[in-house]
C-alpha positions as a Markdown table, in Angstrom:
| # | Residue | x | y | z |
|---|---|---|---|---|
| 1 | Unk | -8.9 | -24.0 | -8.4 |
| 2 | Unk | -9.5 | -20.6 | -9.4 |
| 3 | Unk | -6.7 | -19.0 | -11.6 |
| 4 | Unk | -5.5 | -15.5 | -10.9 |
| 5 | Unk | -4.5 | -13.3 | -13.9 |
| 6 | Unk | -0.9 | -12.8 | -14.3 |
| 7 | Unk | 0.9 | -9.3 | -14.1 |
| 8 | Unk | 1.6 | -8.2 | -17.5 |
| 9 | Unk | 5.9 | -9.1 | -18.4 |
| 10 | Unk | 6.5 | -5.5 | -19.3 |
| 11 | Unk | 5.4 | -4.7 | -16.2 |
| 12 | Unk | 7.1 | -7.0 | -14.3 |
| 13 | Unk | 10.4 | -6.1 | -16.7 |
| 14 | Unk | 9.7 | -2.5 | -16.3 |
| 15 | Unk | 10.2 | -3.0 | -12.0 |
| 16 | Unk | 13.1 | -5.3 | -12.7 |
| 17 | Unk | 14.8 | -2.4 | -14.8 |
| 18 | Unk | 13.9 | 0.1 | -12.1 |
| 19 | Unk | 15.7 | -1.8 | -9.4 |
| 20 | Unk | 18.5 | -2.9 | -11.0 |
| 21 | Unk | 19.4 | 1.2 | -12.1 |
| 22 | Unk | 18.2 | 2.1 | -8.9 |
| 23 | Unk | 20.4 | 0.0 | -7.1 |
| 24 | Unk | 23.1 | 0.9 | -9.6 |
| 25 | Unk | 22.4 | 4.5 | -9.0 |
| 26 | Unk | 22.8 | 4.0 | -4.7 |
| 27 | Unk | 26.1 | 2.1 | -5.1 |
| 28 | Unk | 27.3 | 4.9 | -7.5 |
| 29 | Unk | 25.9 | 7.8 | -5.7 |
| 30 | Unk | 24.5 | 9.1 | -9.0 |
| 31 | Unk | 21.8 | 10.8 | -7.3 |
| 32 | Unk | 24.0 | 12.8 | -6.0 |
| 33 | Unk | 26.5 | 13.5 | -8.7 |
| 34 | Unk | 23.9 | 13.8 | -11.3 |
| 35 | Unk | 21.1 | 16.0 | -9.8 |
| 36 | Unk | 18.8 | 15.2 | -12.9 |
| 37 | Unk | 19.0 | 11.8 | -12.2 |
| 38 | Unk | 15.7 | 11.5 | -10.5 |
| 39 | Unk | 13.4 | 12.3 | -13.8 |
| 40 | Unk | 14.1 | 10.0 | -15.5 |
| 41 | Unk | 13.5 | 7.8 | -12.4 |
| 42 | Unk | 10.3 | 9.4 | -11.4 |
| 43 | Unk | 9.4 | 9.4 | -14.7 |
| 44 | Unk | 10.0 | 5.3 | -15.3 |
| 45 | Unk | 8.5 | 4.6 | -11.7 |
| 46 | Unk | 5.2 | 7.2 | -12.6 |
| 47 | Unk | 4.7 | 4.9 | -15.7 |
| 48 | Unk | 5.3 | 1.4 | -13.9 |
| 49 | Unk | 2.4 | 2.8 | -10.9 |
| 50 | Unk | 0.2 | 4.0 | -13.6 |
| 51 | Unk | 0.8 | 0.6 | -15.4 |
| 52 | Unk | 0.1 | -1.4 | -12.2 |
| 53 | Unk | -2.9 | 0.8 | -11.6 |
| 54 | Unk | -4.5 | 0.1 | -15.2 |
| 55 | Unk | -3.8 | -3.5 | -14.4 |
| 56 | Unk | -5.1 | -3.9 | -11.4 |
| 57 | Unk | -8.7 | -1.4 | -12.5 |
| 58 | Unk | -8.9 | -2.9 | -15.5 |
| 59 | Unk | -7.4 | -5.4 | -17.1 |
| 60 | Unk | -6.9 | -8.3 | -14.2 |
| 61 | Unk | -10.4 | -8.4 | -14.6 |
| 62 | Unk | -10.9 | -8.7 | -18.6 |
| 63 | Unk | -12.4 | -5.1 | -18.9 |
| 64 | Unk | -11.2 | -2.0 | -20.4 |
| 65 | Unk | -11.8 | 2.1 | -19.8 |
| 66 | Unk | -14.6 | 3.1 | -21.8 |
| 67 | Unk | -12.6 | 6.0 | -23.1 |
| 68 | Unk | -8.8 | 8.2 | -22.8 |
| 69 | Unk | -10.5 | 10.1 | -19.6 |
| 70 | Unk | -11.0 | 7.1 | -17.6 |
| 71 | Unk | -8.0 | 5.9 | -18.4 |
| 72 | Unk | -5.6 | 9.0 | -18.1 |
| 73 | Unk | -7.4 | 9.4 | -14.6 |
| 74 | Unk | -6.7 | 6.0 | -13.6 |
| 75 | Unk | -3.5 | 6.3 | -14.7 |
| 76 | Unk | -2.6 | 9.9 | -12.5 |
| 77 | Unk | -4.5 | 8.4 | -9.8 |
| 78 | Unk | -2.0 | 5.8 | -9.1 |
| 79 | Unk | 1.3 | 7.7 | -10.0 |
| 80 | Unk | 0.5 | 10.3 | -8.5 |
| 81 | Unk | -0.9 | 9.1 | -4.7 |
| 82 | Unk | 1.8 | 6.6 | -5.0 |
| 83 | Unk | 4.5 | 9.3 | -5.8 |
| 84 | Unk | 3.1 | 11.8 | -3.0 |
| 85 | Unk | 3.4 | 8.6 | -0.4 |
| 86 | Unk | 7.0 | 8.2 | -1.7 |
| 87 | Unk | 7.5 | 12.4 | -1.3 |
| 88 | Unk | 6.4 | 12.5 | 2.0 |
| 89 | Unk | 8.2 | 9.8 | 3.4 |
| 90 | Unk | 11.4 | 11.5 | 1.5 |
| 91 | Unk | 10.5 | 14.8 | 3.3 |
| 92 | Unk | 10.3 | 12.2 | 6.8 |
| 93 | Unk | 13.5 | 11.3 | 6.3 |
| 94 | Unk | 15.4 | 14.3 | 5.4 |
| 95 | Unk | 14.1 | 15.8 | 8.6 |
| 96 | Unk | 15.0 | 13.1 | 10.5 |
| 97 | Unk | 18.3 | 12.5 | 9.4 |
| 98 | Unk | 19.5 | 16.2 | 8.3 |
| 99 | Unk | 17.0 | 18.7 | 10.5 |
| 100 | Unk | 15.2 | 19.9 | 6.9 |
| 101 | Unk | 13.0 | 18.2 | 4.4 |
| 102 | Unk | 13.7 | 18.9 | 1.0 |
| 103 | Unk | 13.3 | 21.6 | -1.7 |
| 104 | Unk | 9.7 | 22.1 | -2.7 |
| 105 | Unk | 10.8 | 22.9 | -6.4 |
| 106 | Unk | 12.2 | 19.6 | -6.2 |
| 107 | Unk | 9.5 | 17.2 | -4.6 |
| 108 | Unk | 7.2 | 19.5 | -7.6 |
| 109 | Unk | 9.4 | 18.2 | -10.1 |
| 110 | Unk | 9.5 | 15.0 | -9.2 |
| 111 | Unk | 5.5 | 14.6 | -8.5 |
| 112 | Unk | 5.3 | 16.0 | -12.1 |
| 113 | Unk | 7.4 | 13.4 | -13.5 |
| 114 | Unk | 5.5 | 11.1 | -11.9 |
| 115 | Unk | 2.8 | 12.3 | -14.0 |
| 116 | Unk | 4.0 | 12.8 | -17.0 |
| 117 | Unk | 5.2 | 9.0 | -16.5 |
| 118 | Unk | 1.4 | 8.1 | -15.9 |
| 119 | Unk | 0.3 | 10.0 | -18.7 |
| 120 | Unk | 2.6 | 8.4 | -21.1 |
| 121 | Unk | 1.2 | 4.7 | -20.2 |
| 122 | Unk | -2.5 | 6.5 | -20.8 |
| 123 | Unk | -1.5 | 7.5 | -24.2 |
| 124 | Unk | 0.3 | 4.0 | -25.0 |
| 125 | Unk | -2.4 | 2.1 | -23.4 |
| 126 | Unk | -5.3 | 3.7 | -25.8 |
| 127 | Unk | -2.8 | 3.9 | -28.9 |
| 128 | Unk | -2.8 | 0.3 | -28.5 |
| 129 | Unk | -6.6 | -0.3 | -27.5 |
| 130 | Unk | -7.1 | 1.6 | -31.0 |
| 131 | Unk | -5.1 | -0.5 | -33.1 |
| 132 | Unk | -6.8 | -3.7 | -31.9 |
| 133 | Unk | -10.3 | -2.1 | -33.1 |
């Protein structure tokens, strides 16, 4: 029987923690009463993507990037197609439901979050490749 590798726990801990605020944050309406709510949301869910990506690349298989520009790119890849799939589907439904898709300063921001997210797992995922050396 062949085994499949597991996904990381702070990973799977990291998407729990996502849900639960974000279904927190729907009940709540915080999205709406706090407008800077998203960052730190598309910030978390740019480093849980980036995360998975690493993963799923990488480390499922046993390997490792060779060095902090694989895995940085790795890590942008997956935020950020991931986050401009969520975007667009956001812009989708705003036109469909209110007759105007959202502000582009905004769906900016939050793609840049979503970045910054996956660069933050790039830098934790060599700082820690470095200390196991």
């Amino acid at each position: 029987m062949k085994s499949y590798p597991q996904i990381p726990t702070s990973l799977l801990f990291l998407l729990i923690v996502i849900a639960v605020v974000n279904g927190i944050a729907e009940t709540y309406h915080w999205y709406w009463v706090y407008r800077w709510f998203d960052i730190p949301m598309h910030f978390s869910g740019g480093m849980w993507l980036a995360g998975m990506g690493l993963w799923w690349a990488y480390f499922r298989k046993g390997t490792a990037p060779q060095s902090f520009l694989a895995t940085w790119a790795t890590a942008i890849l997956f935020a950020f197609s991931i986050g401009f799939l969520w975007e667009v589907y956001e812009a989708v439904i705003s036109f469909a439901t209110v007759g105007h898709m959202n502000d582009i300063l905004d769906t900016l921001g939050d793609l840049l979050f979503d970045i910054l997210g996956g660069t933050a797992v790039a830098v934790l995922v060599q700082f820690r490749a470095k200390l196991k050396v």
